[in-house]
NUDO-545453 format. One record per residue: x, y negated, z negated of N, C-alpha, C in turn. Coordinates in steps of 0.05 Angstrom, whole numbers, plus 5000, padded with zeros to 4 digits. Example, Ala and Ser with C-alpha at 12.3 -4.5 7.8 and 13.67 -1.06 7.14 Angstrom:
// residues 2
526451144844524650904844526450664844/525750454858527350214857525849994843/
***
This chain:
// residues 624
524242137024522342047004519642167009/518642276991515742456998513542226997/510942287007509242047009508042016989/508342196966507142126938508941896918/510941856927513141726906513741386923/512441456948511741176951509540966941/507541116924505041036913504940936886/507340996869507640986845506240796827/507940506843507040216838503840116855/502940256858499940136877498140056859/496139916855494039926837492240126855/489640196837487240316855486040156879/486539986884484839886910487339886934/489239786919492339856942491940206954/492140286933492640616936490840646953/488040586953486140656970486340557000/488340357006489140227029490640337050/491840507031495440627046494540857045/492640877033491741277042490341327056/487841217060486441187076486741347100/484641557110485141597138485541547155/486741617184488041597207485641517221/485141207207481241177223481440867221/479840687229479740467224478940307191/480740147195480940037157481039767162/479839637150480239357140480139297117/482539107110483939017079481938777079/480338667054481038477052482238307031/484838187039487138207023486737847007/485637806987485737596971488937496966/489037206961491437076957492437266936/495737326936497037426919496837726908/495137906936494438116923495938296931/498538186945500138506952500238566983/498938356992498238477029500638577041/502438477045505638587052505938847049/505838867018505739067002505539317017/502339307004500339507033500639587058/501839337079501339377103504439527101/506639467092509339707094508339967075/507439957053506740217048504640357067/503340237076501240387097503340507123/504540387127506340467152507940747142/510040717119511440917115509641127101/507941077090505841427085504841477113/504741387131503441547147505241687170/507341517157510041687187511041847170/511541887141512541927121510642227120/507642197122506142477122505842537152/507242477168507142567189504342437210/503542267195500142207215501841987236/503141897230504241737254507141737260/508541487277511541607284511541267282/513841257287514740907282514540837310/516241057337515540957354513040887372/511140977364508740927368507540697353/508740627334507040437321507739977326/506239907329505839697331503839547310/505539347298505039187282505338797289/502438697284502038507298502138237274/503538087284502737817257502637567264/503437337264501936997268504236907270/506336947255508836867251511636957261/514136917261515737097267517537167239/517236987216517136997194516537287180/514137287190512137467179513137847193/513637777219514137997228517338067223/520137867219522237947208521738097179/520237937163519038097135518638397145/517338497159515338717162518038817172/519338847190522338917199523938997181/524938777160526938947139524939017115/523039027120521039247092520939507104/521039507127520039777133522939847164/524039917152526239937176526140197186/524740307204523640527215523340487243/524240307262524240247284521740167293/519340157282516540027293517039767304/515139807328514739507340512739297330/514039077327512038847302514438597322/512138447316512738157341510137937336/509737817337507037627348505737707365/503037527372501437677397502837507421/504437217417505637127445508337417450/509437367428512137537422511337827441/509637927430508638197443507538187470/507237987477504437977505507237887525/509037747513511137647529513337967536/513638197522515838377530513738557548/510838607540509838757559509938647585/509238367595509338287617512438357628/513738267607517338257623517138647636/517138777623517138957624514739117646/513539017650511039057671512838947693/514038727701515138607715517238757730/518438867709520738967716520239337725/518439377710517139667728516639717759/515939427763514639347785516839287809/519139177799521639107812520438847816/518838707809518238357810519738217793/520637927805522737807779520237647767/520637567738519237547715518637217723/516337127715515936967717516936737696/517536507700519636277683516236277668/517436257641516136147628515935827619/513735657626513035327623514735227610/517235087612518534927592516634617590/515234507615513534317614511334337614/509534387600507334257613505834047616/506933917606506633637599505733497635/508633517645509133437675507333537692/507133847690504433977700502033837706/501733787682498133627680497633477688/500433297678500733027690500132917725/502133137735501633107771499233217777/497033337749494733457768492633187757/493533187731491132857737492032697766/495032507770495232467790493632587815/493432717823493132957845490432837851/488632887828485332827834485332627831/487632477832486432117823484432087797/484932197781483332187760484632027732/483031867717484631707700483931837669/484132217670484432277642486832207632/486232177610487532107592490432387584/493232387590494332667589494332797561/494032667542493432727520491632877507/488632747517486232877517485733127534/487533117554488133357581489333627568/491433547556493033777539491733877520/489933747496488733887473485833967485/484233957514483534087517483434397528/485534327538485634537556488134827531/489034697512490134887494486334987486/484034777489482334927471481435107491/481135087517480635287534481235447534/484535507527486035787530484635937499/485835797484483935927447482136017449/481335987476477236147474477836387502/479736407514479336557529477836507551/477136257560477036077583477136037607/475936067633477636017655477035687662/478235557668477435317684474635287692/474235447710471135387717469935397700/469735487673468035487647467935377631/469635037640470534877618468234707610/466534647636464134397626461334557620/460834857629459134947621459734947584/462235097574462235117551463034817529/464234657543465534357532461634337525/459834227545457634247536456134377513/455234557519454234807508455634737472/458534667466459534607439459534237437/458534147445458233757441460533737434/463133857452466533777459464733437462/467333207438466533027447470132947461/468932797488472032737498471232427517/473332307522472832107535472132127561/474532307569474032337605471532557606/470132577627467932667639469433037635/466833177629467833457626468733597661/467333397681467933587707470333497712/471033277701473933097708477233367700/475933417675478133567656478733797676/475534037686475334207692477034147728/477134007740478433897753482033907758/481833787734485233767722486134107719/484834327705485134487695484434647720/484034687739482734827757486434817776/487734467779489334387796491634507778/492334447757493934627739495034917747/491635027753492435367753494135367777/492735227793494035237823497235207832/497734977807500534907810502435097790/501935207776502735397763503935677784/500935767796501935947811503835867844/503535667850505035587866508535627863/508935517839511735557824512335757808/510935937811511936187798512336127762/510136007753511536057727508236067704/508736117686506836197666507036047644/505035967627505035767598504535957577/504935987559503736097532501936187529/498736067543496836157550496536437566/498436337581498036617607499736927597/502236847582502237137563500337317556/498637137539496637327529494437357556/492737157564491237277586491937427611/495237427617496037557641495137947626/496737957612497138197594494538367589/492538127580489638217574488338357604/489238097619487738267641488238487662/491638587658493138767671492338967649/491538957639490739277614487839387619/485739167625483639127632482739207658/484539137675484339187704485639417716/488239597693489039807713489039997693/487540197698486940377682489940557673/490940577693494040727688495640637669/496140417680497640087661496240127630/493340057634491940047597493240347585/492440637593492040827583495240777572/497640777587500140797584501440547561/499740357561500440217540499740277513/497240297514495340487484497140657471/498140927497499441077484501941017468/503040787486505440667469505440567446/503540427444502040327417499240427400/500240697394497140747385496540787349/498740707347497740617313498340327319/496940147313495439957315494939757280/497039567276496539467256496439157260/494038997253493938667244494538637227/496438367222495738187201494437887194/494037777178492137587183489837537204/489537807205486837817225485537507224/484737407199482337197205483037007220/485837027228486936757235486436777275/485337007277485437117308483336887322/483336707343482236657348481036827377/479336817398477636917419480136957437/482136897448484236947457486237157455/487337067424487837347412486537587410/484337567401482037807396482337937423/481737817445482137927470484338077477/486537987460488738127469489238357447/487838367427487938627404485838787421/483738757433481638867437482839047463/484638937475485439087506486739227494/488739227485491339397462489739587447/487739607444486139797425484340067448/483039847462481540007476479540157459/478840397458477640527445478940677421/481340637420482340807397481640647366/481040877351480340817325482640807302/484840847312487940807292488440557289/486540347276487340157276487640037243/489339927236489439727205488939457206/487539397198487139057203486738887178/488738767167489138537147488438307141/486838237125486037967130483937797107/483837577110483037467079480937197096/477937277103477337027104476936827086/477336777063477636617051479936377044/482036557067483736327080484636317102/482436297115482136267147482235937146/483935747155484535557157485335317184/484835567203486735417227484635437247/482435247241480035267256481935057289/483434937274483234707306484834877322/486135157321487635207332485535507351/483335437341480835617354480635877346/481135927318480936057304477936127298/476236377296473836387283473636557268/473536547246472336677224470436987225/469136887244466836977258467137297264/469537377278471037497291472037727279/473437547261473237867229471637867222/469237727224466637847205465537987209/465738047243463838287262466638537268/468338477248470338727259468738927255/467239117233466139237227465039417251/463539177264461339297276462539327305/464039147310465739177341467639497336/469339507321470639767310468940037308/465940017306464340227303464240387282/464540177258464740297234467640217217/468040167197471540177190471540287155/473240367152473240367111474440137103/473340007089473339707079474139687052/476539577040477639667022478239287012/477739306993477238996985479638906955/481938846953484338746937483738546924/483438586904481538416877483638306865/485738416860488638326842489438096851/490837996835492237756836494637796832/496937796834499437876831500937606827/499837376845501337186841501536936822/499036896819497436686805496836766776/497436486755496836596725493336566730/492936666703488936676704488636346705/489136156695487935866705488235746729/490235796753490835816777487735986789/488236156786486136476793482836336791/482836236766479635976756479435866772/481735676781482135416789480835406821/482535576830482035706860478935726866/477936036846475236106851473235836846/473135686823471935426818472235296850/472835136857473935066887471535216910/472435416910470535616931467435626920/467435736900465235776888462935606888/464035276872462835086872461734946887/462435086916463234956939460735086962/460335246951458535466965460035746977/461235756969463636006981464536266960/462236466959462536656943465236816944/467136756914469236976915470337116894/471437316885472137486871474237566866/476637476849478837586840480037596811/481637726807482437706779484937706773/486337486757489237556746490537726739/492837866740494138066727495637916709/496137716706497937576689497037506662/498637396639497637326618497537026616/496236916598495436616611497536456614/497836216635498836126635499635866634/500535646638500435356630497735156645/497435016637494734856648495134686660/493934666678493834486703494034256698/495734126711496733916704495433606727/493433466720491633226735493133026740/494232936751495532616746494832366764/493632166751492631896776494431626771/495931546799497531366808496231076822/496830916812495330706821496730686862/498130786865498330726902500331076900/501131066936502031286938505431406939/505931116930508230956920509231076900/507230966879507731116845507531366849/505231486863505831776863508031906866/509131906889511131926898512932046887/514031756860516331736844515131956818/511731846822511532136789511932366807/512932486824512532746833514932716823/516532566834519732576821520332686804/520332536784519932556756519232786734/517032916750516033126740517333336750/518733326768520133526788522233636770/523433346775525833376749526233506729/523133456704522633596684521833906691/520133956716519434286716522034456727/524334306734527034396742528034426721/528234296701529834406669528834656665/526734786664526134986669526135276690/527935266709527035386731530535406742/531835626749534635656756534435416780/532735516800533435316828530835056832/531734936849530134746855528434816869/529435056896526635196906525435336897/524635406887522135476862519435286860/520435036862519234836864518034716889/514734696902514434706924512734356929/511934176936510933906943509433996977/506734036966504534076988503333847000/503133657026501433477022500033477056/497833317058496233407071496933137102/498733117103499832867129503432867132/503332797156507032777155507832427146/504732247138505732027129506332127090/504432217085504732347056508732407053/508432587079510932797065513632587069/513732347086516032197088516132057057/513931917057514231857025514731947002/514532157011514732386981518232456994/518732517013521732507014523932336993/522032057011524331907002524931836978/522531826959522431796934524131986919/523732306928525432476917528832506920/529532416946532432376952533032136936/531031866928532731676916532531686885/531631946874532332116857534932306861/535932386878538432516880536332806873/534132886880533633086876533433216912/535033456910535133566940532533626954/532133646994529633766996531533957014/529334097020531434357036530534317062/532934307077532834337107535034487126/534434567152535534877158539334767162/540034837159543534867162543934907192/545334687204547134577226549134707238/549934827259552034827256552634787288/555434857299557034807326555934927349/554135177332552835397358550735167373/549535057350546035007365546534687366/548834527372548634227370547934187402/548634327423548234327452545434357449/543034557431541034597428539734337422/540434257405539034007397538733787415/540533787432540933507448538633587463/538333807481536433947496532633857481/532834037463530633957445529833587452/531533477431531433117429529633057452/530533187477530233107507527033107512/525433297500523433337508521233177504/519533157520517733057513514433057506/514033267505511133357492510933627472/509333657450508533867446508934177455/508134167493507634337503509934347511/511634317509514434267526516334327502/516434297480516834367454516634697452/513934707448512935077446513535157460/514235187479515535407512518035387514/519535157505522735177497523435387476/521035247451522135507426521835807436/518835787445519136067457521336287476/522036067491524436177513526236237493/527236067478530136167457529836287440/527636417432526836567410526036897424/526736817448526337137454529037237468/531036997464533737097477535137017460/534837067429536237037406535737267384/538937407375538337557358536137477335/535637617319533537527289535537397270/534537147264536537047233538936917247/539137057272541836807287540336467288/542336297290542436017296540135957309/541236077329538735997356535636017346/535436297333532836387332530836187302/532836157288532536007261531635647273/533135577282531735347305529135367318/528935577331526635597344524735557326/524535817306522935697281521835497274/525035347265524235087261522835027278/523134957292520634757319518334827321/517835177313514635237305513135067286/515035167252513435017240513734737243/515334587263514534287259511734187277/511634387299508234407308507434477296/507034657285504334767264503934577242/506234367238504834117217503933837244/503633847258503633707267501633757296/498833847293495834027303495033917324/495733627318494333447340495633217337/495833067362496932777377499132837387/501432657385504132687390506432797370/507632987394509333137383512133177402/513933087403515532997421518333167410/520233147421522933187414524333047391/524132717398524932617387524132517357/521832667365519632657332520132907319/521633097327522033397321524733337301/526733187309530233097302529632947278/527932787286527632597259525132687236/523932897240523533087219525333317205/526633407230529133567225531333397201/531533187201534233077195532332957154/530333027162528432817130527233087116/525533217124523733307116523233617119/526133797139525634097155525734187116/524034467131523734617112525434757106/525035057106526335267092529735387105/531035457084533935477103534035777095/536635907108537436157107540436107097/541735957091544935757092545235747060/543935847035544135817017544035617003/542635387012542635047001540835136987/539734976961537934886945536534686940/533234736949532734406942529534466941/527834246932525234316934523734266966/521634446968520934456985518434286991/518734287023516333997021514734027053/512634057053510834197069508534157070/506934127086503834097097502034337080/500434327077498234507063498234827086/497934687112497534967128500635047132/502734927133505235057130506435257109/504435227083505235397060503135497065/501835607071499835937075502536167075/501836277055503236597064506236557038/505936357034508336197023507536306986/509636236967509136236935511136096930/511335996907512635776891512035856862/513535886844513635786806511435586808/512635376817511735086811510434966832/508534916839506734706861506134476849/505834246872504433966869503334016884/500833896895499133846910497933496907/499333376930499633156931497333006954/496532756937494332666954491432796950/491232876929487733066921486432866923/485432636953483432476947481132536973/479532436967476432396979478532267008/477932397039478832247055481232477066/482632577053485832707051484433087050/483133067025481533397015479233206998/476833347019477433407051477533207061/478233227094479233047106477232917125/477632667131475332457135473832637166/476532747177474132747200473232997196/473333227180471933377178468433377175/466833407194464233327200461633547193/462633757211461233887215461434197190/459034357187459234607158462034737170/462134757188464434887194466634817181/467934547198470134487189470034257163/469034307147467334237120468634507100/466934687106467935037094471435067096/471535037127474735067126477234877109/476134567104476134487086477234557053/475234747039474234767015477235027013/476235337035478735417042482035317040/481535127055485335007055486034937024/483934807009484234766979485235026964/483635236966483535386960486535546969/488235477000490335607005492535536979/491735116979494035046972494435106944/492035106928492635216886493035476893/493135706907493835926907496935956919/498335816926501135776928503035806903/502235736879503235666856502735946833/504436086829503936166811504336226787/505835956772504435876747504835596729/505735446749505035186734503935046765/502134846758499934706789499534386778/501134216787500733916788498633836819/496933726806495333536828495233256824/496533246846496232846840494632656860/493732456851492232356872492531986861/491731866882492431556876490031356881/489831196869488130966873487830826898/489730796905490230636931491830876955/491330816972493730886996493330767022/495330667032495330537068493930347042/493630237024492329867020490129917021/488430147015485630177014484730386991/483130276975481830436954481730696966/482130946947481131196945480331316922/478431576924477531666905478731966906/478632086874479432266872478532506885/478732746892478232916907475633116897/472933126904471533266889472333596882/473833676897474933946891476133986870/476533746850477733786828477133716798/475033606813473233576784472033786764/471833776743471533906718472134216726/474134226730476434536734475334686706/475734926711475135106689476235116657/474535196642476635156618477234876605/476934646615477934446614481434376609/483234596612485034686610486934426634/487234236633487233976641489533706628/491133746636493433536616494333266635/495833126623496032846636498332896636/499732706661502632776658503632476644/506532416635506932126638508331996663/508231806656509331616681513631516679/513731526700517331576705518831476683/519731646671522331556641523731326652/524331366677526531166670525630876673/523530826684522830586678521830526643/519930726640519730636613521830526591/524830736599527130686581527830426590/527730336610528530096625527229886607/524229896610522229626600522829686565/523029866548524029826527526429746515/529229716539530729626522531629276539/529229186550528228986550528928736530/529428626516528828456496528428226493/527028166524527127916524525727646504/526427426500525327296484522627236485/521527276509518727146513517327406528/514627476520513627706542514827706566/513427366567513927276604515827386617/518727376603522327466616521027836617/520627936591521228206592518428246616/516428246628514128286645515728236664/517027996674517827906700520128206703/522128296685523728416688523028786690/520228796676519629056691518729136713/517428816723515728816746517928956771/520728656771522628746782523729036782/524329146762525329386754523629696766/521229636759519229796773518929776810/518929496819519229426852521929686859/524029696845526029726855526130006850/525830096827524430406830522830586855/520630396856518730466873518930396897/521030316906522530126938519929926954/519729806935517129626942518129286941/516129066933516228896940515228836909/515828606891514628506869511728536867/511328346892508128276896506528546904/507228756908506729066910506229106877/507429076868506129186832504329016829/504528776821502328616815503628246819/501228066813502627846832502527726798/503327456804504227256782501627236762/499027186776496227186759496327356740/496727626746496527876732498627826709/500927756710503427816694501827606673/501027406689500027136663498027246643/496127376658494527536644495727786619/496927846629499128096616500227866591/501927756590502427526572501427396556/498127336571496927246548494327346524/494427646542492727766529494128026512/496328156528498128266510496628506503/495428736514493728856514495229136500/494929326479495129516469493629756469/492729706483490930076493490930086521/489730356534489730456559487030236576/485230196546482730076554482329866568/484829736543484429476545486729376580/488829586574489729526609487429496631/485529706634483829786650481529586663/481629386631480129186644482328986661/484628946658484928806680485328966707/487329166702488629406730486129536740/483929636726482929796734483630086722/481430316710482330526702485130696703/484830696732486430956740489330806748/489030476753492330386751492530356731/491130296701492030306680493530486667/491630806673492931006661495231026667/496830986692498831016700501030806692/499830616692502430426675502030406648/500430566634500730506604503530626593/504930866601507230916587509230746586/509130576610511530416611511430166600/508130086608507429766598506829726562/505829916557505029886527507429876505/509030086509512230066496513029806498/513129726517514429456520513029106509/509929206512508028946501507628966468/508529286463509029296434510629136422/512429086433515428906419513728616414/511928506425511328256423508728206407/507028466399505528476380505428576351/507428766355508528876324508828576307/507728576273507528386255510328216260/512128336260514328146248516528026275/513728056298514227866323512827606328/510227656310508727426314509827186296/
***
């Protein structure tokens, strides 16, 4: 294939991406603009015109997802892995140059920490021990630099910062005592054997001297360190990336970092992907509104022709929601060959159990990965564990001694993204099985079902159809978000999750949740266009409360109440208590209004489809 007939389909700003000189480039690649695209057509024009070779080239990504993608798009033998993925075969391979046996990589570290709080007699907390010291490694860190810099950023923590630095100091110690390495030390072992032996760096460069990122923004000071040794001075580099959905601040991510590529690179051609490929133009509004409004200047444009309008919907608890996601699911599935097409975003793993169960006691499928005889010995292993950190260094070990797309490796996966929904607190084994068995995501096994996922889990992701569940004040954005930073990053994640969808976008949000008032989400107020519809509330109850007939309001009220409890797997006194129904009875209310004064607005709107049909029967003339 000649390198002109690969270009056919490019727009002008693509084209300008993939042609680009044998010099430093940075994309920046807006939601839905093709980045994939680009980054395999950039690869095969340039081996294709001869400027590079496959075996020389290295291609870097966040995911392993992301890097199997890049694998069968471009099947040319290039090396593409993650930066653990990658930092882990150079060391093996350094190791083995060396005739040294490889160091075990951490299946615990949990236990680690544990015997080093013990050790100092110190009463940190292991909890607080582990998510700092993951923040140490994210910055590129040594121990000794933990309370100068914990300071220096008003780290707020319970135990004393010399306490931590302490723990983290006894850690290193015990680490090297036993011969083994954490996740952390991949990348910093690697960084600093490139850094420190001139032979070693030059000989790796040359191995890798076409040089491609993706999701650069997502690099935090760690990573960067480890692209920056891999680079060295060479200027063959491609770097991909979209701060505008830079999202994974807790995971020490800075923004920052791509913003000074420019100037650390010593110049780059900066090529900026304005298209939208994915998103209809009110999606595309919807998005920029969001950023915009928000203080966050951005720029894109639809290629599409318009498409359906955003669809608002408010649930008096998170209950009803739930069941309207149902509901509506149902109806955007009459439309749509499969069920995955259909994607349910929400911003907690209490959100996503609820939204499960509501949808299974609909008989509507969710998708989760396919089982089988190879990996049931796997699982028992997994169950067993007990931390986070002990979690990530298992997946890792089996994910580098598993073909791609086999059992094993599809597991591992899994257990990624069930950390990556799950950022901070506890994350255990046994918390991994019983998400696995409710709520796992995506399969390779050919099942069908809708998909159901955290906001930062669908980055990178598209869907027909999105919900975006929980749009309230508290949820987006989220309460503890404090500071402009993670405020901005915030406004961003909004911005990831309406750009998932591209072309019908339900947002729902509820009155109540956990038994406590909420308010709707300011990110969603007066959306562009006013292009804005209401959804209704679940058919089948409505069909239910209309063929009702009871003789007295009182019977038919008491019987929706029930009917609705049982819908919504609740409790009577969960819809409303006996006062209310009396009230309902004796006032017999016929508009949304007149609900509102007793429910309240936004539980009114929501039970008017079901309640009004039914209080009709008792006010129509030739009832009275």
């Amino acid at each position: 294939m000649s390198p002109s007939s690969l270009l056919y389909a490019l727009d002008a700003e693509q084209h300008q991406a993939v042609t680009a000189p044998a010099d430093a480039v940075i994309v920046l690649a807006g939601a839905g603009s093709g980045k994939t695209t680009v980054l395999t057509q950039r690869i095969d024009y340039r081996i294709d015109n001869a400027t590079a070779d496959a075996e020389h080239t290295l291609a870097i990504t966040f995911t392993r997802e992301a890097a199997a993608q890049l694998r069968r798009r471009t099947p040319r033998g290039i090396h593409t892995g993650t930066f653990h993925a990658i930092a882990f075969a150079l060391l093996r391979q350094r190791y083995t140059d060396q005739g040294r046996p490889l160091p075990t990589v951490l299946t615990n570290r949990y236990g680690i920490v544990n015997e080093s709080i013990k050790f100092i007699r110190s009463r940190v907390s292991i909890n607080e021990a582990l998510g700092e010291l993951e923040w140490l490694q994210a910055r590129a860190l040594t121990p000794q630099e933990y309370t100068a810099a914990a300071t220096a950023t008003k780290r707020t923590t319970t135990a004393k910062p010399e306490d931590l630095e302490k723990v983290f100091s006894e850690y290193e110690k015990t680490k090297i005592k036993r011969g083994v390495v954490d996740l952390g030390d991949l990348l910093s072992r690697t960084t600093h054997d490139i850094a420190n032996d001139f032979e070693y760096a030059e000989a790796t460069r040359w191995r890798y001297r076409h040089l491609l990122v993706d999701e650069a923004q997502d690099m935090n000071p760690q990573q960067f360190a480890f692209f920056s040794a891999l680079r060295g001075k060479n200027r063959d580099v491609f770097v991909v990336g979209d701060p505008l959905q830079s999202i994974y601040g807790w995971n020490g991510a800075e923004p920052s970092l791509f913003d000074t590529l420019p100037e650390k690179l010593g110049g780059a051609h900066i090529v900026h992907l304005v298209n939208n490929y994915r998103c209809s133009p009110v999606i595309v509004a919807a998005g920029l509104h969001v950023l915009t409004n928000n203080g966050i200047p951005a720029t894109a444009r639809s290629t599409k022709l318009d498409g359906d309008a955003i669809t608002i919907q408010g649930y008096a608890n998170e209950h009803d929601e739930a069941n309207g996601i149902a509901l509506l699911s149902t109806q955007a599935h009459r439309s749509h060959a499969r069920w995955s097409d259909i994607a349910v975003l929400v911003r907690t793993n209490t959100q996503r159990e609820i939204v499960a169960g509501a949808l299974k006691k609909h008989h509507i499928p969710v998708l989760t990965r396919g089982q089988s005889a190879v990996i049931a010995p796997l699982l028992q292993e997994v169950a067993a564990l007990t931390h986070r950190y002990a979690l990530a260094d298992w997946a890792l070990e089996l994910r580098m001694a598993s073909e791609p797309d086999s059992p094993e490796f599809l597991l591992s996966e899994q257990v990624n993204e069930f950390l990556q929904d799950h950022p901070t607190g506890a994350a255990h084994g046994s918390m991994f099985m019983s998400w696995l068995s409710t709520v796992g995501q995506r399969t390779n096994f050919g099942e069908d079902g809708i998909e159901l996922l955290t906001f930062h889990a669908a980055k990178g992701r598209e869907w027909n159809t999105v919900f975006i569940a929980g749009a309230e004040q508290g949820l987006l954005p989220h309460s503890s978000s404090r500071t402009a930073a993670q405020k901005a990053e915030e406004v961003r994640l909004a911005y990831v999750a309406i750009t998932r969808a591209a072309e019908k976008l339900f947002v729902t949000h509820a009155a109540e949740r956990n038994s406590r008032k909420a308010k709707p989400s300011k990110y969603f107020v007066n959306l562009p266009l006013g292009e804005t519809t209401t959804a209704r509330m679940p058919e089948e109850i409505m069909k239910y409360a209309k063929a009702v007939s009871a003789a007295t309001p009182k019977g038919a009220l008491r019987a929706w109440r029930k009917e609705r409890a049982r819908q919504l797997n609740t409790t009577e006194m969960g819809i409303c208590n006996d006062a209310i129904l009396a009230r309902l009875e004796k006032e017999l209310p016929t508009s949304s209004e007149e609900l509102a004064s007793i429910f309240g607005a936004l539980t009114a709107e929501s039970l008017a489809p079901s309640l009004l049909p039914l209080l009709a029967q008792f006010t129509a003339p030739n009832t009275k």
